[in-house]
N, C-alpha and C positions, 0 to 999 in steps of 0.2 A: 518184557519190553520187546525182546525179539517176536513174539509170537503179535503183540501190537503193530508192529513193522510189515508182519506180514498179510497179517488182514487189512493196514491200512493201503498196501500196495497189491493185492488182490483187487479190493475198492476200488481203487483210481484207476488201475487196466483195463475194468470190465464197463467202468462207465465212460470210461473214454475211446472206448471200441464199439462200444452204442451208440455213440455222439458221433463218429467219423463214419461208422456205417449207415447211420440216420441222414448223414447232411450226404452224403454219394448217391445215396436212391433219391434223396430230396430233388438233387442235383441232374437227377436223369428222368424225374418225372414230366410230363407235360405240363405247362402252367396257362392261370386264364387269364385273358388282358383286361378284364375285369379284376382290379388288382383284391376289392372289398369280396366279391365272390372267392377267387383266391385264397383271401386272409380264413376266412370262417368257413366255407365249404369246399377247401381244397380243389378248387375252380369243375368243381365236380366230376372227377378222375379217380376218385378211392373205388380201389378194387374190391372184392370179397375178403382177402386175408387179411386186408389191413383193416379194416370195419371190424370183422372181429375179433383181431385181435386187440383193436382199439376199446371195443365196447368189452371184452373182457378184461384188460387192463385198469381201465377206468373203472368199473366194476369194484374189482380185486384191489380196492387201496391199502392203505395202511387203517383206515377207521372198520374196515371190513375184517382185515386179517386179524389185528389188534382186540378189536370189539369182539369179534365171535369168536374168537377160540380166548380171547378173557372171560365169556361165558361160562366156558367150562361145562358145556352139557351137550348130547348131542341134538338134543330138540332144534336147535341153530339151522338142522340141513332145510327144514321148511324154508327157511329164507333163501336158499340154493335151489331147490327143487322148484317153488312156486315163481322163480325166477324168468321160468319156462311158461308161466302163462303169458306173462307181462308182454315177453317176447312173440309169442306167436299172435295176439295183440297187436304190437308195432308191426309186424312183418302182414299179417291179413288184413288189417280193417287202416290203420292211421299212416303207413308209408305208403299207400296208394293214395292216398287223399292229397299227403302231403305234394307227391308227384304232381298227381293232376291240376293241385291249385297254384303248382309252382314255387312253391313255400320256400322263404330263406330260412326262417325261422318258426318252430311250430307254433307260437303264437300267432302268424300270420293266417293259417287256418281259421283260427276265430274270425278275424275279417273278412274275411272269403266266402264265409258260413252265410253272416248275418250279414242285413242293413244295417249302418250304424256302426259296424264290429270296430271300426277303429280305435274309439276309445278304450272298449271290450280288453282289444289286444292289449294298448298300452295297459291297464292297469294291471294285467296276468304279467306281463313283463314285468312288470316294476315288484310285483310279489314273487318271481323269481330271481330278483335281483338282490332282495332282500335275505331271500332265502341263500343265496349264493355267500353271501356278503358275513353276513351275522351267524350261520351256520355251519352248509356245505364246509366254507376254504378256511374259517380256523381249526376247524374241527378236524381238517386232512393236517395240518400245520401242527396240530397240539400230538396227537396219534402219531405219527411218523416221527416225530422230534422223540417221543415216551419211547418207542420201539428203540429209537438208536441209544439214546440212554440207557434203557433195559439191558442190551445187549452187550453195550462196549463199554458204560460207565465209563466215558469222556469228562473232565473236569469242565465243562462246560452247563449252565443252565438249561432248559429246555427251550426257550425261549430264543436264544444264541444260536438254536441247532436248528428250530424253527425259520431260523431271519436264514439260514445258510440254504436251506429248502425251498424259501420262496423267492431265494434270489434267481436261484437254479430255474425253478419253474417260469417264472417270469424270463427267463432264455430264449428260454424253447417256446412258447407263448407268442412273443411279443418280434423274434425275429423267423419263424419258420409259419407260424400260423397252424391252421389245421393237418395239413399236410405232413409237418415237419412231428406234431405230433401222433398223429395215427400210425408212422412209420418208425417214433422213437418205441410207442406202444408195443406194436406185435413184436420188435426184436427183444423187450426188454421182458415183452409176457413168455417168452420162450426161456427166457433164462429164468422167471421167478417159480415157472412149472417143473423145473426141472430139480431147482435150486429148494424149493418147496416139497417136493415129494422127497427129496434127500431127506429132510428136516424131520417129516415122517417117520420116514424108514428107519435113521437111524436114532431114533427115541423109541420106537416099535423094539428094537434091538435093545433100547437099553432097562425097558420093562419086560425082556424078552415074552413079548409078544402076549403079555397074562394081563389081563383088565382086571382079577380079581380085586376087591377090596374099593373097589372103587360105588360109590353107594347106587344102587337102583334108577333113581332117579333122576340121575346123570346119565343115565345110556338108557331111559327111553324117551320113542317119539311120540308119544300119549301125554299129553302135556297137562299137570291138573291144574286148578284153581288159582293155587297158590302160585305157580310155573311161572318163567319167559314168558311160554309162551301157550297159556290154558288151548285146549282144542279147537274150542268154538270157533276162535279168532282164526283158524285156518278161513275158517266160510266168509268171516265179515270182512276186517280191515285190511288181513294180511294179501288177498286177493287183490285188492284196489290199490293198495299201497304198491303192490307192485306194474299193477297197471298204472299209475302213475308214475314210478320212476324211469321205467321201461317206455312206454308208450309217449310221454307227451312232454318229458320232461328234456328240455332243452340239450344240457348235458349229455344224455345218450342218444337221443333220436337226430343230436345233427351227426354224429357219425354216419349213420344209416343215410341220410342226407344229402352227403358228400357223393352218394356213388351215383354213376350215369345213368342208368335208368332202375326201375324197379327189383326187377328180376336180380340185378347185381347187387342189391340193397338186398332183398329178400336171403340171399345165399349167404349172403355176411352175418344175418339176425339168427338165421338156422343153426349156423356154424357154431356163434357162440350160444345158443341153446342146447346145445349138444355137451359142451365142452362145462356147461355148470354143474352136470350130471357127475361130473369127474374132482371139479372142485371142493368139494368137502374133505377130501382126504389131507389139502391145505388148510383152509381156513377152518374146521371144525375138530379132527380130530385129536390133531399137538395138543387142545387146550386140554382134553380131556387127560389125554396123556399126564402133560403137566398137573393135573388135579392129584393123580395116583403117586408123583414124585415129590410134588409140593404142600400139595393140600389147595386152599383157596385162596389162589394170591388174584385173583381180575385180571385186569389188562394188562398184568408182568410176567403173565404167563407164557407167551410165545415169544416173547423176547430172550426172558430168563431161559425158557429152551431148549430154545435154536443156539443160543451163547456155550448151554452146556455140553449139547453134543455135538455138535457142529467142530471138526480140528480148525487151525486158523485158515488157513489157504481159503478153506469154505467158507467159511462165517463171513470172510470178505464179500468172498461173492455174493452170498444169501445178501448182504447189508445190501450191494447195489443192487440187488433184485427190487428190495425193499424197498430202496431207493427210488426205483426208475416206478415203483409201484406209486409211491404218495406224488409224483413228478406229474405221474399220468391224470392223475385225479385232479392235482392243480391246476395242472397247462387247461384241463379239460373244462373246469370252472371258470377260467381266466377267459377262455376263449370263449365260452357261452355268453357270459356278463358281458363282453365285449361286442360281439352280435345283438346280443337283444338291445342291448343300450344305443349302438350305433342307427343298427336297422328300424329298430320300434318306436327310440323317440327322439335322436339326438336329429335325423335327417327329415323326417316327417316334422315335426314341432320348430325347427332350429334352423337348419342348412340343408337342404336338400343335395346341394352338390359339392357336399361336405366330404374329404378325401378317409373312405369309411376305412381303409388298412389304419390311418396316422391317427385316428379317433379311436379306434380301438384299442390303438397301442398306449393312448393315453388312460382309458381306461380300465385296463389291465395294469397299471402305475398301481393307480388309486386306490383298485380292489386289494394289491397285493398287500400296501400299507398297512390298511383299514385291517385287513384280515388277522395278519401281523400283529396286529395292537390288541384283536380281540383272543389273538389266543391264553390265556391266563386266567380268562372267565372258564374254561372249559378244564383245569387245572386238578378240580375237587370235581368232576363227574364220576358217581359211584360205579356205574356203566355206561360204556362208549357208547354201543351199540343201540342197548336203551334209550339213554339219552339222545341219540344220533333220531332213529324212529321216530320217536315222542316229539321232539321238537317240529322235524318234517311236518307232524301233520297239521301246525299252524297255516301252511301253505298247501301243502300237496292235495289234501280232500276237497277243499274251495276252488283248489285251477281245476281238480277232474272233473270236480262237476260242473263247471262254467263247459268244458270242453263236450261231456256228454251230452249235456241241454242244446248246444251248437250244433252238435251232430246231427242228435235224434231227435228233438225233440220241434215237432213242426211248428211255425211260429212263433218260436221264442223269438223274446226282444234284449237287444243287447244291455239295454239300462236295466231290465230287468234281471240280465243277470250280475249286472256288476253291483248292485243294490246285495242282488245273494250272496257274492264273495264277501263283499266285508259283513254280512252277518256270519259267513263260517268263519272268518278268521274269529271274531268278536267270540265266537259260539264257542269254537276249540281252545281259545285261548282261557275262557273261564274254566271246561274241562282240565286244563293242563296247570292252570295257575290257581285257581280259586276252589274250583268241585269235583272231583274224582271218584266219582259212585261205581264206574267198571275196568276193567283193562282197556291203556290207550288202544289197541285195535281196536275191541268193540269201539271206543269213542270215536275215534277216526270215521268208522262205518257210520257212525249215527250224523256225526259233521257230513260226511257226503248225502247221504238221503237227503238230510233237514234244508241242506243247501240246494240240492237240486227241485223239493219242493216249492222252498222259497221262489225261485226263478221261475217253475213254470206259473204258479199262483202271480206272482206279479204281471208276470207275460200275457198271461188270462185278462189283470183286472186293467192293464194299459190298453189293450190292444180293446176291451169293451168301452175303455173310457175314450176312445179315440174317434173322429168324427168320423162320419162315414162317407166313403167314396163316393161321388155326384154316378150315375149312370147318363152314359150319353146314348 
């Protein structure tokens, strides 16, 4: 009981010394008199440390920490190392674009690309909305709620620890905005790096430092057939997949967004491209650890852990680490759904001089509810991580390729490519629910081709079917 006393008051100092030093810098930042610019892109004033340490936080949630080292193998670091393409992606080719067109929201680019795009946008919105909704934020909700269970065995449900998470989130969300969270991020990413590499070390110490016995194919990165994650899928999915979370996907790229011009956006993407190289020692290696102490327990592995080596004084603090971890990923979702929704259709379709901070805040209610209610479907997932992936790519391979056809691809037409989205959704949703012939990566890979061919093919047979310009 005393050692629960002291973790539970470790806990409550270390997050409430993030919360009072989050709301002082809050308090000394500049802000915009555009209150909606403000709300979502922190009236664009995000420096370099905060951008990355935002985009790393938000990164680094609990369905990440959780998910990958309940893997249990270290094939996982691909998703750390190829993290780094995504990134220099966003930073070379899509944050200058974004610049240039002025972009609130990267769905706006669609519009900007094409004639027409406006629909274009709304309906990429409304599939990240969806994805946000039914995915992303119960999924951060079910994962962080299993960690603090795993960890503390609280007489409380999951579901209870859930509702305590998103109330939290929706805080920080709904009265600071962007700002208040980019700033709660980098102070709280500093304590989960820190507070993380302990967790490491001293499980390192407590197999004193021998992998033996732990089988073959857990410690390598040649991934076969049967695997996570077979080889191949390095070339096809895993590539794209992460050009889509990195580059275009609202959630990360408005961090990058937020800063005043390029250059200061570009330093913040670098930074945390640098800093995923070092992430693995967190998020992939405890699990394996845990495999040599445990055997194969999934997603209780880094809980169970960090609980066991951890004295209490730490475990407290690891718990807010954890904490401020699943907070960042929600504020982060909360806030995105809240921009695209506001910006993309509630003010174009609705109210134009619709007051877009008090609409957002409405719709960060809604989301948190809804989200709230769906965590319990996510209860019996054999793999977080898995599961987490595989679902994404209902969405994520139909926006990239809406977004590459926009970019590159000369004369595309907007109907045409929204014609293509709902065939990749329709397309991946059968790979995922009904026919499973290869590893979701490869499938993903085949949903983006298949969709971006759709698009240019219609774009072709519109554009022939269209009447012809008079010559004057």
């Amino acid at each position: 009981m005393h050692g629960n006393g002291i973790q539970l008051g470790v806990f409550l100092a270390i997050s409430a010394l993030v919360a009072l030093a989050t709301w002082w810098r809050y308090r000394r930042e500049g802000h915009s008199r555009d209150a909606g610019q403000d709300f979502f892109l922190a009236g664009k004033h995000l420096s370099w440390p905060f951008i990355a340490g935002s985009l790393l936080l938000t990164n680094i949630s609990a369905e990440q920490i959780v998910g990958m080292n309940g893997a249990q193998n270290l094939l996982q670091v691909w998703w750390e190392f190829g993290a780094a393409a995504g990134l220099l992606v966003l930073a070379k080719v899509l944050i200058p674009m974004y610049f240039r067109h002025g972009c609130s929201t990267t769905t706006e680019l669609l519009e900007k690309r094409l004639p027409g795009g406006a629909g274009l946008r709304r309906t990429v919105s409304l599939l990240f909305l969806l994805g946000y909704m039914f995915i992303l934020l119960p999924m951060v909700l079910y994962t962080g709620a299993r960690f603090m269970k795993s960890m503390f065995q609280p007489d409380l449900p999951i579901l209870a620890i859930a509702a305590l998470l998103a109330l939290a989130g929706l805080a920080y969300a709904a009265l600071g905005g962007l700002r208040a969270i980019a700033i709660s991020d980098t102070y709280m990413g500093l304590v989960l790096l820190v507070m993380g590499g302990l967790v490491t070390w001293f499980a390192l110490e407590r197999i004193g430092w021998d992998f033996s016995g732990i089988p073959r194919e857990r410690l390598t990165l040649w991934g076969g057939p049967d695997s996570d994650i077979p080889w191949p899928t390095l070339l096809t999915g895993m590539v794209f997949a992460h050009i889509f979370y990195w580059g275009t996907n609202m959630l990360i790229a408005q961090r990058a967004m937020a800063a005043r011009d390029v250059r200061e956006a570009q330093k913040g993407i670098y930074a945390a491209a640098a800093l995923k190289f070092l992430t693995p020692v967190i998020v992939i290696l405890p699990g394996i650890i845990a495999y040599k102490l445990y055997g194969d327990i999934n997603d209780d592995a880094y809980g169970r852990l960090a609980g066991d080596v951890l004295p209490a004084w730490l475990s407290g603090a690891f718990a807010a680490a954890i904490a401020g971890a699943v907070l960042s990923s929600y504020n982060a979702g909360l806030n995105s759904a809240a921009a695209l929704f506001t910006l993309d259709l509630w003010q174009p379709l609705v109210n134009p001089r619709a007051d877009a901070k008090r609409v957002g805040q409405a719709v960060q209610i809604v989301f948190m509810l809804a989200s709230l209610a769906l965590v319990p479907l996510y209860e019996h997932a054999r793999s977080i991580i898995a599961t987490l992936q595989q679902l994404n790519g209902l969405y994520s391979m139909p926006v990239l390729a809406a977004f590459f056809v926009a970019i590159f691809v000369r004369g595309a037409d907007a109907r045409a490519i929204r014609l293509a989205l709902a065939f990749g959704v329709v397309l991946y949703g059968v790979f995922t629910f009904a026919w499973t012939p290869l590893h979701y990566l490869h499938l993903m890979f085949i949903t983006l081709l298949a969709t971006v061919l759709v698009a240019v093919v219609l774009s072709r047979w519109l554009a022939a079917g269209a009447p012809a310009t008079p010559r004057g």
